[in-house]
N, C-alpha and C positions, 0 to 999 in steps of 0.2 A: 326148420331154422326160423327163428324168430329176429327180432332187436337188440332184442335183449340179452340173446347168448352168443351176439356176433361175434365171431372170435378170428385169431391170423389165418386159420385154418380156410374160414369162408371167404377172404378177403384175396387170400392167395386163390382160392376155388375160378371166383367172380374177373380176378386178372387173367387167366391163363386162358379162360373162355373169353375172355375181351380181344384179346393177343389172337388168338387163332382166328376168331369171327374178321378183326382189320386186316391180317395178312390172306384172308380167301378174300375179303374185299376189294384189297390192291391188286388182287392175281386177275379177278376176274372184271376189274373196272372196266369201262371202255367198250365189254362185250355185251352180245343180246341175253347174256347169261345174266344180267344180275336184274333184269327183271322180277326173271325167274325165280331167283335167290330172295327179290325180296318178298315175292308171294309167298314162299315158302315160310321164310323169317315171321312174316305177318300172321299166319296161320299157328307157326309155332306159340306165340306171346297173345293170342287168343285163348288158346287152350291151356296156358298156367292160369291166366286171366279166369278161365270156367273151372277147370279145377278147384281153386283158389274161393270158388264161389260155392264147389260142391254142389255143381249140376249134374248130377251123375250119365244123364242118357248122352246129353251132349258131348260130355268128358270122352265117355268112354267112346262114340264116333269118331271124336277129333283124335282118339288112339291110337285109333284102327289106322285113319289118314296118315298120322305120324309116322306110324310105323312100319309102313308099304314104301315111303316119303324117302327113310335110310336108303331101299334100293332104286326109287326112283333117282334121287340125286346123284346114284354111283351112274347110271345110265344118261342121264341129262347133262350134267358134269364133265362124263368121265374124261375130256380135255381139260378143261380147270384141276380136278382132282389130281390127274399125270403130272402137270404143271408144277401145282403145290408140291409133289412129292419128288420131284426133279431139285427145286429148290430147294428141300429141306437134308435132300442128299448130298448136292454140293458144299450147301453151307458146313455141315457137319463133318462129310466124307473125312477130312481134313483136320481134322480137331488134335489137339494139342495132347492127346491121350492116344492118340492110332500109332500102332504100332510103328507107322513110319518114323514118326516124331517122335518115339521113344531109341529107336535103332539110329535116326541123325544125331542123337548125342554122343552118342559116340566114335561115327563116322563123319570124317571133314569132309565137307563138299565145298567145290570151285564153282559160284556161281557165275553164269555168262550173262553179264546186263544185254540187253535190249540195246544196239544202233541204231539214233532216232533219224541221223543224217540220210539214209539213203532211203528211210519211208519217207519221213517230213520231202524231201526230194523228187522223190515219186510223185508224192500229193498235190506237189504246186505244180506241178508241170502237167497231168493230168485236169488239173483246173484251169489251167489254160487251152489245154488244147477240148476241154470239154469232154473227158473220158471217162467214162463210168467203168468205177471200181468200188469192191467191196471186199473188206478187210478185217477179219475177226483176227483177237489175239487173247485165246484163252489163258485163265491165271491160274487155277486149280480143278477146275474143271473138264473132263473127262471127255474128249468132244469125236470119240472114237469111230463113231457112226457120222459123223459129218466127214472126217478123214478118208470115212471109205465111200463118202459114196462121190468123193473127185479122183483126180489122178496125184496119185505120189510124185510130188517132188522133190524133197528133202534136198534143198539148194540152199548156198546162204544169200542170205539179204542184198540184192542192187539193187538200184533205182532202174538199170535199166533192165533189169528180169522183170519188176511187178508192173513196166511200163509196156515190157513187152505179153506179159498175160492177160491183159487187158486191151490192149488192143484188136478196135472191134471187130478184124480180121481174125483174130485166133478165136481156134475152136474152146479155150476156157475162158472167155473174153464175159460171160455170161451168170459164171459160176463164182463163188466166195474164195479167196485165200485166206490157209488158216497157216498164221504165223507162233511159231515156239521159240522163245529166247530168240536165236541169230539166225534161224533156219525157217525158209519157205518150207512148209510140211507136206503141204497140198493145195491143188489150185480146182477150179471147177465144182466145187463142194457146193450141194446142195441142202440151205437152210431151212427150217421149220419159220412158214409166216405167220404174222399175229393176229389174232382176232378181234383184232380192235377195232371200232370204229368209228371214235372221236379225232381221228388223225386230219392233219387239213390235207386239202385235195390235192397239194402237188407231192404229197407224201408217194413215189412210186413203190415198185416193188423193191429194189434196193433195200429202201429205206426199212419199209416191211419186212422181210427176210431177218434185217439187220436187229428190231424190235424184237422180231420172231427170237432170236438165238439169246438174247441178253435175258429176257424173262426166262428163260428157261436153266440159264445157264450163268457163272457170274464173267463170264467174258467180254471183250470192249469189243465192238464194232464199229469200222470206220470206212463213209459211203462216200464217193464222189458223184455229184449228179451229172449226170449224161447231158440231161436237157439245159441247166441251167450253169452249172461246172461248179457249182457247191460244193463244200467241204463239209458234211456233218458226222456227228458221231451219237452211238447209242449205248446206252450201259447201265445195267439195272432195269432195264426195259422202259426207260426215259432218252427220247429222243433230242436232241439239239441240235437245232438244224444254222445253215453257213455259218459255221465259227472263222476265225482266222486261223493261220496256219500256227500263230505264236499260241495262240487257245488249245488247239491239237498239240502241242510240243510239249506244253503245262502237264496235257491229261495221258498222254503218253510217258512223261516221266512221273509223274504219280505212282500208275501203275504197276510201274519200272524198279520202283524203290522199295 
């Protein structure tokens, strides 16, 4: 490929390589991984550099590296890697072309909004009294092995169920509730945490956990701090820490709509 013969072909080529390079960038920010990543990057854009030069001993070295590099990076990676491919299954899973969405056309379904009253409820009162809670609510995403690895509760919504599951006396006082439409699904649920580690230090594990599940998944996660009786939330794997409860009310019917 030259200048000369650049065509939509190459320009389409050069984007879609761009697009993939920024979204493992996003995945992996934050971690000891993009070091690594950019050794790697560094090493690759040498060797079109040498190529390009027709050094042939070097070229063909830097091939060798390169090409041993595919399996080292499935092994170095292979968390970033799961992660990306976690992501790119949610987002799609879902797609306007699955068969699901071709059979809802024809079947009516009664959607059940989201009652924001008796979480919004929950939340101030547990910021008062300084109780640490954590609260996923996935939106298409599949969170089946988080389901299982708490205890079933398929309850609907009070304020004073998720006040009493929290409570640092109860044995799921520790663990995530994961909420579906109107219904407590499960409580004690054990999150995947994030590897980041540009977080500031009173980031607890909550919060982590909380980070942990949005990167992986497009769910919203909502923490109360123990220590400090904060209200934050996480989603997209971007955390936002002490919002107000009218803030929480805004991003909960967002999601809701």
């Amino acid at each position: 490929m030259t200048f000369l013969d650049f065509g939509i072909i190459d320009f389409i080529d050069i984007f879609i390589v761009a697009y993939l390079l920024y979204q493992f960038y996003m995945i992996i920010r934050g971690t000891s991984a993009i070091n690594i990543f950019a050794v790697i990057f560094t090493v690759y854009i040498i060797w079109l550099i040498v190529k390009a030069l027709h050094m042939e001993l070097l070229s063909s070295i830097l091939g060798h590296i390169m090409g041993v590099g595919v399996v080292a990076i499935l092994i170095v990676f292979q968390q970033e890697v799961r992660k990306f491919l976690l992501l790119f299954v949610n987002k799609y899973s879902n797609a306007d072309f699955s068969l699901e969405y071709i059979f809802s056309i024809f079947i009516k379904k009664t959607e059940t909004k989201l009652e924001l009253k008796p979480i919004l409820t929950a939340c101030k009162s547990m910021q008062k009294t300084k109780t640490g809670a954590l609260i996923v609510f996935p939106d298409k995403s599949d969170l089946k092995t988080v389901v299982e690895s708490g205890e079933l509760v398929n309850a609907k919504i009070t304020s004073q169920l998720l006040k009493t599951i929290f409570f640092k006396n109860s044995p799921l006082h520790d663990g995530a509730v994961v909420i579906v439409e109107n219904q407590i699904v499960a409580a004690g649920c054990i999150l995947p945490i994030t590897n980041r580690t540009d977080l500031p230090k009173e980031v607890g594990l909550r919060h982590r956990a909380a980070i942990g599940i949005t990167e992986n998944t497009d769910a919203l996660a909502v923490i109360v701090s123990e220590e400090r009786g904060h209200i934050s939330y996480s989603l997209k794997g971007r955390l936002k820490l002490n919002v107000k409860i009218e803030t929480l009310e805004r991003v909960l019917f967002r999601i809701n709509s």
